[in-house]
N, C-alpha and C positions, 0 to 999 in steps of 0.2 A: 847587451848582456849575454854573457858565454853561456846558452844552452844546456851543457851538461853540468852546470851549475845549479839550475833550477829542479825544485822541491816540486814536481807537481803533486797533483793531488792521489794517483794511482799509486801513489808510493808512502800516501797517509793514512795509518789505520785510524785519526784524529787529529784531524790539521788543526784545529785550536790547541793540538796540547804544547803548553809551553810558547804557544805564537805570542807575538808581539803584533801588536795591529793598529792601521795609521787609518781615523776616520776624519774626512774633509767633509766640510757642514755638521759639526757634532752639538752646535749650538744650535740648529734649526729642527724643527718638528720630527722628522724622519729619524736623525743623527740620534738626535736626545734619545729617543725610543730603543733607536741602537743601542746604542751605547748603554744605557740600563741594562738592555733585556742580557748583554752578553754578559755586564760583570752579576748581571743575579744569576743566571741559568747555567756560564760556563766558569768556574773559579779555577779552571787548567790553564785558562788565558793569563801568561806572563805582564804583561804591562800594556795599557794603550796610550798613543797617543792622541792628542788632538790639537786643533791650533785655534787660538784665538786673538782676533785683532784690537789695538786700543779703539774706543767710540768715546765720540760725545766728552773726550776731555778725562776718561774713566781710564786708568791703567790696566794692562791683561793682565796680573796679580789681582787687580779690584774686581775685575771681570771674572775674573775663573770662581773668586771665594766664590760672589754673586751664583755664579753660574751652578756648584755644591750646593747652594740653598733653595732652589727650585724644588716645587714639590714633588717631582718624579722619583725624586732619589729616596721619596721618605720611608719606601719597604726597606731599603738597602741599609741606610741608618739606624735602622732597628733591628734587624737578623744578621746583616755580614757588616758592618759599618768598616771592616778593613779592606773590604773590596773598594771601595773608591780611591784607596791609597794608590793605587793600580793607575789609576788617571794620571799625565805627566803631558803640561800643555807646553806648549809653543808659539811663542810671541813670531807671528805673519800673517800672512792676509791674501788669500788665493786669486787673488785679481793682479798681484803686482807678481813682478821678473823674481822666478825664483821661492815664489812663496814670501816673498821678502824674509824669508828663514836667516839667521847667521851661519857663518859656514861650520859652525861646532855642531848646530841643533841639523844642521841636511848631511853632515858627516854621519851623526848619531842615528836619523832616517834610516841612508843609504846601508849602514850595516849590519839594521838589527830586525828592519820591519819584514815581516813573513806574508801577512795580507794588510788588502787596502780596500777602504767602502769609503768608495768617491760618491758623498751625497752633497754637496754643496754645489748651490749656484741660485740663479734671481727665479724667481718661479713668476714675477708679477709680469701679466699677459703686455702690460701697457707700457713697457720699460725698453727704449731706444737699443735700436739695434746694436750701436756702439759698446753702448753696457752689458749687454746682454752676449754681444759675441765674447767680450772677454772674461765673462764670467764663466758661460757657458759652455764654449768653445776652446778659446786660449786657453784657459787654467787646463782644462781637461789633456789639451795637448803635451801643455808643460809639465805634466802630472806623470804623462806615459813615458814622455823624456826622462825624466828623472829616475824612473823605474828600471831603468837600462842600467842603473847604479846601485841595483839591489838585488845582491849575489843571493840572497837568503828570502826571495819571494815565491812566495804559492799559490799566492792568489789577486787577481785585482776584480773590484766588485763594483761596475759602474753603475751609476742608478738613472736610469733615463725617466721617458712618459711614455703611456701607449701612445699617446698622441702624437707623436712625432713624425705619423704617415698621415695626415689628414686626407690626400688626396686618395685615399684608398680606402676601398668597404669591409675590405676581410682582410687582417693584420695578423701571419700569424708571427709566431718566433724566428723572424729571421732580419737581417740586415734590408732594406730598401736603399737603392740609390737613390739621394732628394731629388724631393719634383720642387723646382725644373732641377736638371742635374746641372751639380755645384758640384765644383772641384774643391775639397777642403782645405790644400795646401793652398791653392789663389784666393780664396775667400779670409784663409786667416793672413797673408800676405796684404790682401786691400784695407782688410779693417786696422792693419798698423798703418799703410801711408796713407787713406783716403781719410783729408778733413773731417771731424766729427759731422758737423750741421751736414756737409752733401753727402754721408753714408748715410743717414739718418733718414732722409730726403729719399734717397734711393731705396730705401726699406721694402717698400711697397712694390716694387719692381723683380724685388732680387726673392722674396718671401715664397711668389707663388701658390698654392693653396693654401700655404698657412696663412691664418687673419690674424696671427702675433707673433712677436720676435723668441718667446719662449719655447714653441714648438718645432720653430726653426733652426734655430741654434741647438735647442736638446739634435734634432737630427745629424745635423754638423759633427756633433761631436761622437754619432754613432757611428759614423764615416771613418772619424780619426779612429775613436776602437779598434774598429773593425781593420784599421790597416795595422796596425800592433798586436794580431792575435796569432803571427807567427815568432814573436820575439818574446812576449809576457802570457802567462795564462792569464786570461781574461774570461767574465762572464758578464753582463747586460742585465738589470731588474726593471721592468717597465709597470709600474705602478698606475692604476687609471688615477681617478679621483678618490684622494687620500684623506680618509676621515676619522673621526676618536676612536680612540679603543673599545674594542668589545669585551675582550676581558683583561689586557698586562697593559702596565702595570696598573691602574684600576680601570676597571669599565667606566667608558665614558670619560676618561682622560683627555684633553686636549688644550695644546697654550698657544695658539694661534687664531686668525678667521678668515683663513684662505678659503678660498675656493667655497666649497657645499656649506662648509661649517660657520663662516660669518655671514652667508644667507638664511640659513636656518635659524642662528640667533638672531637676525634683522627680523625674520617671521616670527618668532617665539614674542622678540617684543612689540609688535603690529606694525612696525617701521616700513614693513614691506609689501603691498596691497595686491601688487600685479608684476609676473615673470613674463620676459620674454621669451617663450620657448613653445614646444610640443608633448604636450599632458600622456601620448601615449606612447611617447621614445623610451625606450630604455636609459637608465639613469644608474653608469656603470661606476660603484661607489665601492670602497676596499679599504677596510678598519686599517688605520695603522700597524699595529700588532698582527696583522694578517700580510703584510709589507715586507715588517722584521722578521718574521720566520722563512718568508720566502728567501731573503738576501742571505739570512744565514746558512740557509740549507742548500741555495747554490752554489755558494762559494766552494764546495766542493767539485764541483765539475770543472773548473778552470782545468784548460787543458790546453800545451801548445799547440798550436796548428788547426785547432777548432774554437770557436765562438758558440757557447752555450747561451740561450736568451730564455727571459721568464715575462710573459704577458701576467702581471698581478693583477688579474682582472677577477670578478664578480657574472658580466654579464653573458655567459654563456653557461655557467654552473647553476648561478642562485641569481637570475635578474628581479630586479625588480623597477617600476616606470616612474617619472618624475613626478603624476598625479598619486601616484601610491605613497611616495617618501614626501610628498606634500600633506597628504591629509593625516598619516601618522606624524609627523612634524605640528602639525595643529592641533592634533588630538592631544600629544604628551606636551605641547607646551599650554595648553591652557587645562589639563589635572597638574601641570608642575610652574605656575606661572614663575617668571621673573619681576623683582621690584622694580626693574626697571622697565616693566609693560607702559607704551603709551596709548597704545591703542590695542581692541580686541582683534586678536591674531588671526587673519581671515587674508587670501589672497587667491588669487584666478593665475593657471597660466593662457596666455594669447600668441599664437601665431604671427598676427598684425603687428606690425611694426606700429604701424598708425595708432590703431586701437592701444596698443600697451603705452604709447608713451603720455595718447587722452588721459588714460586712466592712472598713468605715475602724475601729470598735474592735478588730476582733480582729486587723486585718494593719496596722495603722496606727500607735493608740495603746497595745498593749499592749505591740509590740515598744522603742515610742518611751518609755516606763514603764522599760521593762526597761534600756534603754542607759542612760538618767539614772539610774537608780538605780547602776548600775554608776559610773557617772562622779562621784559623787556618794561613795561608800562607797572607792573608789579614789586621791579626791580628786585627780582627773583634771584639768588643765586644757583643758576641750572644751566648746564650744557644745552647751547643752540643745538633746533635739531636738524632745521635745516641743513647746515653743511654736513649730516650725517646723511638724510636723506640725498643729499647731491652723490655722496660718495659712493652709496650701495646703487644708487643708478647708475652709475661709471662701474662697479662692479659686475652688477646684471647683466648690464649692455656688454661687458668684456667677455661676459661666458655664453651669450644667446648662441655662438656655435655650437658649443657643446650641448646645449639644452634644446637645440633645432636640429640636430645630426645625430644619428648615431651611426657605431662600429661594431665590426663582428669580430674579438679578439680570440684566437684561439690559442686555449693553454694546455698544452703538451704537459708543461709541466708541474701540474697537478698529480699525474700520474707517480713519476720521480720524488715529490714529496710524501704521497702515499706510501712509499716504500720505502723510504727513509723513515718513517714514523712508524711503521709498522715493525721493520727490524730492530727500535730502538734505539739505534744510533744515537739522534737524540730527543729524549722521552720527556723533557718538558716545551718541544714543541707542536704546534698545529697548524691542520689549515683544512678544516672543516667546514670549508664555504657552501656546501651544499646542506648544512643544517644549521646556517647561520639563521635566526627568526629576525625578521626586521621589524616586528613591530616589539621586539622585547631589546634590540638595537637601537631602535630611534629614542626610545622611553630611557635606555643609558645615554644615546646622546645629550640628550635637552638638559639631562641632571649635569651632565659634565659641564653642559655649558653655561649652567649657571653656576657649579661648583668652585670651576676653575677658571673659565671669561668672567663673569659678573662677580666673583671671590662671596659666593653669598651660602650661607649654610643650608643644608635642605633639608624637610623635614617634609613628611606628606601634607599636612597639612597648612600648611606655608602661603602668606600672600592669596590665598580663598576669596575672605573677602572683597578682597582690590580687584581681582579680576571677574566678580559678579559684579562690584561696582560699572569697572570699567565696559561690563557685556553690555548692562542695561543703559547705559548710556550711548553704546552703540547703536543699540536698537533705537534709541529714542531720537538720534541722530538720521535713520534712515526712514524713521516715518515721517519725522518733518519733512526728509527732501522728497518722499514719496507724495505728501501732500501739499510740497509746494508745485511739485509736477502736476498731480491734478487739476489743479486752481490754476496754474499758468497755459494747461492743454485745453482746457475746458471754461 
């Protein structure tokens, strides 16, 4: 792309005004939040796109209505409802050559898009390095490629993880070569001609400190960035651990149960008895809507010849420890139960490998045994829970790094939002992480997640009775086995 072509940003007095803007992963948790927050806050925004792939036998036409009906959009539909007219999607799929875009829809791209918020890719820790490099990697390459054919770009907005340097204690904003160093061009060259099963095979070898292929590949493709920051303006958002909204678009908003947030509801309904982790690590957590303002407000520093990076981190402003978001997690889920509580919401974190996984058979899957067999001999119409509790063990067991380790991420760029906020530039957003309250955060989480995961209405006094049922049954539970231990010791 010809240089004095490019819009940077020192030459915007409001680079959204009039932009056209391309977000990749607009379906996924992050995107969607995007993509709200800009058609509610910014209405100078010309048009955006987004792409969506056919699923499950469902056409992108059926897909996209679908995708208007989510409840994120529901402020939008009541006060601006012509703001969504602004959406204009695109039948592909970032995994295939090209977007698998037609050549009219990468024509329309290539001449109109001004910025780009590359948030899509596989986030799941346990997902084969094949998949993952070309979601992760490839697309992102493919992405920078194509940008060379966009005379009218101001900005590209990559969204990585802090995670991405595991082998390192202090993280601040800047580029790392991966550990071990990986050439990006030979790694994305192997993963086209190396057989799937022996790349696959090879994971573990090629990974390094990373214990998953998602923090591996996010680094890859900081590589690739970072080698395109003389040709595009480019900036970098490194997000830690991405949780419901605190306040946009409603507190306690979230339609997912990645990462914190489908553990916290496995907690909320007693599913989950014992973590694998360390109670007094820091537990570096960052609202969504705390995510989206940071991406938006960088997008202004793309700049050629320099690479701008944002640590969206929490744990060096406003930390707080996994024992702490444990026990407010227990506290609002049992004033806010869910109807789907099975057990009273009670769990320990453990260091021990050993001990944690004693205590996933005997408070886990013996209880989880005993309901299915019930459900079963009753001939009950009820979801086994079993295969639930199998699955939030493969969950646990996926994040004990993160809940065994912590990182020192420093954010620079705390400062540069301050003063963006402060001159008004723009004055519907924030990032007031240092008076974030987390126990008036966690009390919006648990609502959300009964709002929007369990689709269950809330009201304060809601399900009370079920969960003093369900206490005093706990208890009664514990002093049998208290006094079968007497009798059996003595």
């Amino acid at each position: 792309m010809d240089n004095a072509k490019v819009n940077t940003v020192e030459h915007q007095t409001d680079i959204y005004q009039d932009a056209v803007v391309f977000i990749t992963g607009a379906t996924g948790f992050v995107g969607k939040s995007l993509l709200e927050k800009l058609l509610w806050s910014f209405p100078q925004i010309k048009r955006i796109y987004i792409l969506i792939r056919p699923k499950g036998g469902v056409t992108v036409q059926e897909r996209f209505r679908g995708f208007l009906q989510n409840p994120i959009f529901e402020r939008l539909k009541s006060e601006h409802p012509t703001q969504l007219k602004k959406i204009v999607h695109f039948s592909g799929n970032i995994e295939d050559d090209n977007f698998g875009l037609s050549e009219s829809d990468r024509s329309v791209l290539c001449a109109e898009v001004n910025i780009i918020f590359h948030s899509a890719a596989t986030v799941r820790f346990n997902e084969c390095l094949k998949v993952s490099a070309r979601v992760n990697s490839q697309a992102t390459y493919n992405l920078v490629e194509l940008c060379r054919q966009m005379p009218h770009l101001r900005s590209f907005l990559y969204v990585s993880t802090a995670y991405c340097n595991p082998g390192r204690k202090y993280v601040d904003e800047q580029v790392y070569p991966t550990m071990p160093p990986v050439d990006w061009r030979q790694f994305l060259t192997a993963t086209q001609k190396i057989p799937d099963d022996y790349l696959n095979r090879l994971a573990d070898y090629i990974k390094g400190p990373h214990v998953n292929t998602y923090t591996f590949t996010k680094s890859i493709a900081e590589q690739i960035v970072n080698a395109y920051k003389d040709v595009i303006p480019i900036v970098i958002v490194r997000p830690s651990i991405v949780t419901a909204a605190y306040r946009e678009p409603y507190p306690g908003w979230i339609d997912n149960i990645q990462a914190i947030s489908g553990i916290m509801m496995e907690i909320g309904k007693g599913g989950i008895s014992s973590i694998l982790g360390d109670k007094d690590l820091i537990c570096d957590i960052i609202p969504v809507d705390f995510v989206v303002n940071a991406m938006i407000m960088m997008v202004g520093k793309a700049k050629l010849g320099s690479l701008s990076i944002c640590n969206a981190t929490s744990g060096v402003t406003n930390p707080i420890t996994w024992q702490h978001l444990g026990e407010l997690t227990m506290k609002w889920s049992r004033i806010y139960p869910t109807r789907r509580m099975i057990m009273f919401p009670n769990f320990k974190y453990r260091c021990s490998a050993f001990k944690h996984e004693l205590a996933v058979w005997v408070l886990h899957f013996v209880p989880a045994l005993l309901m299915d067999l019930q459900t079963l001999l009753l001939a009950q119409k009820k979801r086994l829970v079993t295969p639930i509790a199998k699955k939030f063990r493969q969950a646990c067991l996926a994040g004990s790094f993160f809940s065994l380790n912590d990182w020192i991420f420093k954010n620079k760029s705390r400062f540069h939002f301050k003063e963006v906020i402060e001159n008004g530039t723009y004055p519907t957003l924030y990032w007031n992480l240092e008076e974030l309250d987390y126990d008036e955060y966690v009390r919006r989480h648990m609502i959300g997640i009964n709002k929007y995961l369990h689709r269950e209405k809330f009201s304060v006094d809601s399900n009370k009775f079920m969960v003093t049922r369900i206490y005093w049954f706990w208890i009664f539970l514990h002093l049998i086995f208290y006094m079968l231990l007497v009798y059996i010791t003595f």
